[in-house]
C-alpha positions as CSV (number, residue, x, y, z in Angstrom):
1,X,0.0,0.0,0.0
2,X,1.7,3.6,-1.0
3,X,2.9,5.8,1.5
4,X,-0.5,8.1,2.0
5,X,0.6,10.7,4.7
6,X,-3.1,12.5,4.4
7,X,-5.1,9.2,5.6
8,X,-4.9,9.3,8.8
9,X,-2.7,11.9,9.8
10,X,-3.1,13.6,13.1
11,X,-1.7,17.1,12.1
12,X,1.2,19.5,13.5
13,X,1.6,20.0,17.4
14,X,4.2,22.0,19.2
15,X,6.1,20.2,21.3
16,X,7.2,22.0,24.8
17,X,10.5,20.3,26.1
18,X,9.7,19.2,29.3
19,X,13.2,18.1,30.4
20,X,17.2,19.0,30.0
21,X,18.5,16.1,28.5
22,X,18.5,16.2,24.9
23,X,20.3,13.7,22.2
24,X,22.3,15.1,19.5
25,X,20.8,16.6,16.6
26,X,22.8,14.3,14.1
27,X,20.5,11.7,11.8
28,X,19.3,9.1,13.6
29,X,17.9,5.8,12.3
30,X,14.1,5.4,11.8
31,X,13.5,2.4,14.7
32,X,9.9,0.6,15.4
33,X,8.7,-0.7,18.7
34,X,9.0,-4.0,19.8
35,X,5.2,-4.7,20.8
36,X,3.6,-3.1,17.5
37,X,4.5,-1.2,14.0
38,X,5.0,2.1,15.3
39,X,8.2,3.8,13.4
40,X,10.1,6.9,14.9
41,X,11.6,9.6,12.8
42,X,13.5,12.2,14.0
43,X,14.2,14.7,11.8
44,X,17.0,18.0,12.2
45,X,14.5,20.5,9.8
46,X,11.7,19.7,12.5
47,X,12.2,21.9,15.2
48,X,8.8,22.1,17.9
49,X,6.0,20.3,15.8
50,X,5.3,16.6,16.4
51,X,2.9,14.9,13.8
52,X,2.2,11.4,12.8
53,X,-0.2,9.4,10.7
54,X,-0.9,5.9,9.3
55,X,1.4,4.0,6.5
56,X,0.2,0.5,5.5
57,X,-0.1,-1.1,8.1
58,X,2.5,1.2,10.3
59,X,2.1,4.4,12.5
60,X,4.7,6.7,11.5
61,X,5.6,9.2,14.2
62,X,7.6,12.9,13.5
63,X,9.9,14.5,16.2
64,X,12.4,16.8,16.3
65,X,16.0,15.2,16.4
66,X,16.8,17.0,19.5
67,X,13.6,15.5,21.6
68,X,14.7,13.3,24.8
69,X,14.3,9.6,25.0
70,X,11.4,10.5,27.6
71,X,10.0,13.5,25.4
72,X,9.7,10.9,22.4
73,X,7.4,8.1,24.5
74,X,5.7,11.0,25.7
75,X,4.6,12.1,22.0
76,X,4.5,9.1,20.2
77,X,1.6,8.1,23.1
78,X,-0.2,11.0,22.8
79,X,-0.2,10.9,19.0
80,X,-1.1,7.3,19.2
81,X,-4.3,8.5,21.0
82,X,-5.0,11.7,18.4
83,X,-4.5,9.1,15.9
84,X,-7.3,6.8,17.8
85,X,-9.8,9.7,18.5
86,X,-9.4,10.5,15.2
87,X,-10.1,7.6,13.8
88,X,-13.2,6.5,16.2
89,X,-15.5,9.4,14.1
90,X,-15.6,7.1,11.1
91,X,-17.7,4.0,11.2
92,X,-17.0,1.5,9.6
93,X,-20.0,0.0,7.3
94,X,-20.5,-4.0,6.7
95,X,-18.3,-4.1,4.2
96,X,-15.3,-2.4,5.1
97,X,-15.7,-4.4,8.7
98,X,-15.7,-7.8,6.6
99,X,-12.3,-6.4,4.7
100,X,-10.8,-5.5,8.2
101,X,-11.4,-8.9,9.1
102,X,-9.5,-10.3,6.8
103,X,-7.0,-8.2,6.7
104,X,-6.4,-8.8,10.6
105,X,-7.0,-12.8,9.9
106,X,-4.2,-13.0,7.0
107,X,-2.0,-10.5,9.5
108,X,-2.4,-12.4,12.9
109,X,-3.6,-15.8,12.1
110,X,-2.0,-16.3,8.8
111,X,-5.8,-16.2,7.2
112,X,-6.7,-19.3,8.5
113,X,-10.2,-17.7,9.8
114,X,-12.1,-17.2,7.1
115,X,-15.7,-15.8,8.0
116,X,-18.9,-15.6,6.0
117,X,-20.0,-13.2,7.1
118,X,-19.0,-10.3,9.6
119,X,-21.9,-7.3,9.9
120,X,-23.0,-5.0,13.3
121,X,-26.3,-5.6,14.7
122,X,-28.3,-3.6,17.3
123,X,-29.4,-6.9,19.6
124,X,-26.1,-7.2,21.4
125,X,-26.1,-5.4,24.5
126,X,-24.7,-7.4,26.7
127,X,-22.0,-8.8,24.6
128,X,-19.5,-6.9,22.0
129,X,-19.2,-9.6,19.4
130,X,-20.8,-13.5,18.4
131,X,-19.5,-15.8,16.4
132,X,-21.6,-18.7,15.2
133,X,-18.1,-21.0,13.7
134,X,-20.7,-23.4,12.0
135,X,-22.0,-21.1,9.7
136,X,-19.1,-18.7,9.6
137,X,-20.8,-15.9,10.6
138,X,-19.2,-12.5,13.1
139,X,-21.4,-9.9,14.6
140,X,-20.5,-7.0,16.6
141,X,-22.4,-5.1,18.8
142,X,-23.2,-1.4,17.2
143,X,-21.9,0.0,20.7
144,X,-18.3,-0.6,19.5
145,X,-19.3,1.8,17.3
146,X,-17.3,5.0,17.9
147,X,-14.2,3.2,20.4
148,X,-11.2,3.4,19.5
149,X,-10.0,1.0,16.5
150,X,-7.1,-1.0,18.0
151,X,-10.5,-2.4,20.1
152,X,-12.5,-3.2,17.5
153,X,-9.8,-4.7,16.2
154,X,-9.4,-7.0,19.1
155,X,-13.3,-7.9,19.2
156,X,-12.7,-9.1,15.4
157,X,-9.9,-11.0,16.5
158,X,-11.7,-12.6,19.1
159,X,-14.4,-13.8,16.8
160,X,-11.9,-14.6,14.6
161,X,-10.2,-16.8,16.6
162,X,-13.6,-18.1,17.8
163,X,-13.5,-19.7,14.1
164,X,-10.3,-21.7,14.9
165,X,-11.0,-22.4,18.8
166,X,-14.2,-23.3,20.2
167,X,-14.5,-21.7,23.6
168,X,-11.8,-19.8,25.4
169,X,-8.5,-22.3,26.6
170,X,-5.2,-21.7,26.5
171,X,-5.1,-22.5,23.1
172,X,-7.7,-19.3,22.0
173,X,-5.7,-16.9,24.3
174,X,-2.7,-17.8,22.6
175,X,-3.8,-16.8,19.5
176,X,-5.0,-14.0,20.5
177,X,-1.4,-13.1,22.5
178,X,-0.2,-12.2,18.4
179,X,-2.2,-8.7,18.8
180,X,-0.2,-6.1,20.8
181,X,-3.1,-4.4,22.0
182,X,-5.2,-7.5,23.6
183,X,-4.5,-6.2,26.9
184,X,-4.8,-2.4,26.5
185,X,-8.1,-3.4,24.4
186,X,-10.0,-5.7,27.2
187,X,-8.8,-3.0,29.6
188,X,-10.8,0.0,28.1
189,X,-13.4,-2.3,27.4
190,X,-13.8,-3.5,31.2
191,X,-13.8,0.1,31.7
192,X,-16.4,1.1,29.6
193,X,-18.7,-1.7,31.6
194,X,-17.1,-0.2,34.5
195,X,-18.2,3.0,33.8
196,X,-22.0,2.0,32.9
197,X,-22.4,0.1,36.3
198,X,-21.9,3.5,38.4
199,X,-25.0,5.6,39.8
200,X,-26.0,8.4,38.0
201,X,-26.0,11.5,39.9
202,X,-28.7,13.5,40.5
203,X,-28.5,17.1,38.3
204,X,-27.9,20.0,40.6
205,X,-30.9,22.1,41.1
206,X,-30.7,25.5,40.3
207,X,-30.3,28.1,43.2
């Protein structure tokens, strides 16, 4: 897939040094994390803007050459998240969630889960995805609609998996363990249901 800096990009942002320890301003290598594709370039023209935006299936994340080993995990988080918000406005129709699928299947599982069909539905509300393996068929629940999409990506892999492992042994969490973002994903999940289970205040009455 060509390099496409406007899809996905999550604009210019001045970045305030927050510490004294800066690295030299020579060239330094482009370098990707270990747990998932993101890529950091530094570059000596860029001087206070950070930016970042999506290439194939890599986050590519700017910074200026002279940003701190703690200033750089600092930005390439919060771009990660701009990058995330971002993304969440779009919603993804039946189609396009089907061509995720396989996408993430060929990526993770080699494409070895092969669905029949993968759609949203509105009867789901206490679950975020089904998968009935006999027929082939995926549903997610229409209130993933709007999170962020490294979780929807993991409720697609879970249904993918589903497809390859009946219930949920070691051997279904191990496939699963391939996705970078399981844990961060089941954790913002938990805290949405977290979130729903608290009382709802009162509103304050107007003196």
């Amino acid at each position: 897939m060509p390099a496409d800096p406007s899809s996905g990009f999550a604009g210019e942002f001045p970045a305030r040094r927050s510490g004294s320890h800066q690295r030299s301003a020579a060239a330094h290598p482009a370098r990707a994390s270990a747990t998932s594709a993101v890529e950091v370039r530094r570059s000596t023209r860029r001087r206070k803007s950070v930016s970042a935006y999506r290439e194939g299936d890599r986050t590519i994340v700017l910074i200026p050459a002279r940003m701190s080993e703690a200033e750089e995990r600092r930005w390439v988080g919060v771009m990660l998240d701009k990058l995330a918000a971002q993304e969440s406005k779009r919603v993804l129709g039946d189609t396009e969630l089907a061509e995720r699928a396989a996408r993430l299947s060929a990526q993770y599982f080699d494409g070895r889960a092969r669905p029949v069909s993968v759609r949203w539905v509105t009867n789901q509300n206490t679950r975020w995805g089904s998968c009935t393996p006999a027929e082939g068929s995926i549903r997610l629940s229409h209130r993933l609609q709007g999170m962020p999409e490294y979780v929807v990506d993991y409720v697609l892999l879970h249904e993918l998996a589903h497809l390859l492992v009946p219930g949920h042994g070691p051997g279904f969490w191990q496939l699963l363990e391939s996705y970078p973002r399981t844990e961060r994903a089941r954790g913002y999940l938990e805290g949405v249901v977290a979130a729903e289970q608290l009382p709802h205040l009162p509103a304050a009455r107007e003196e």
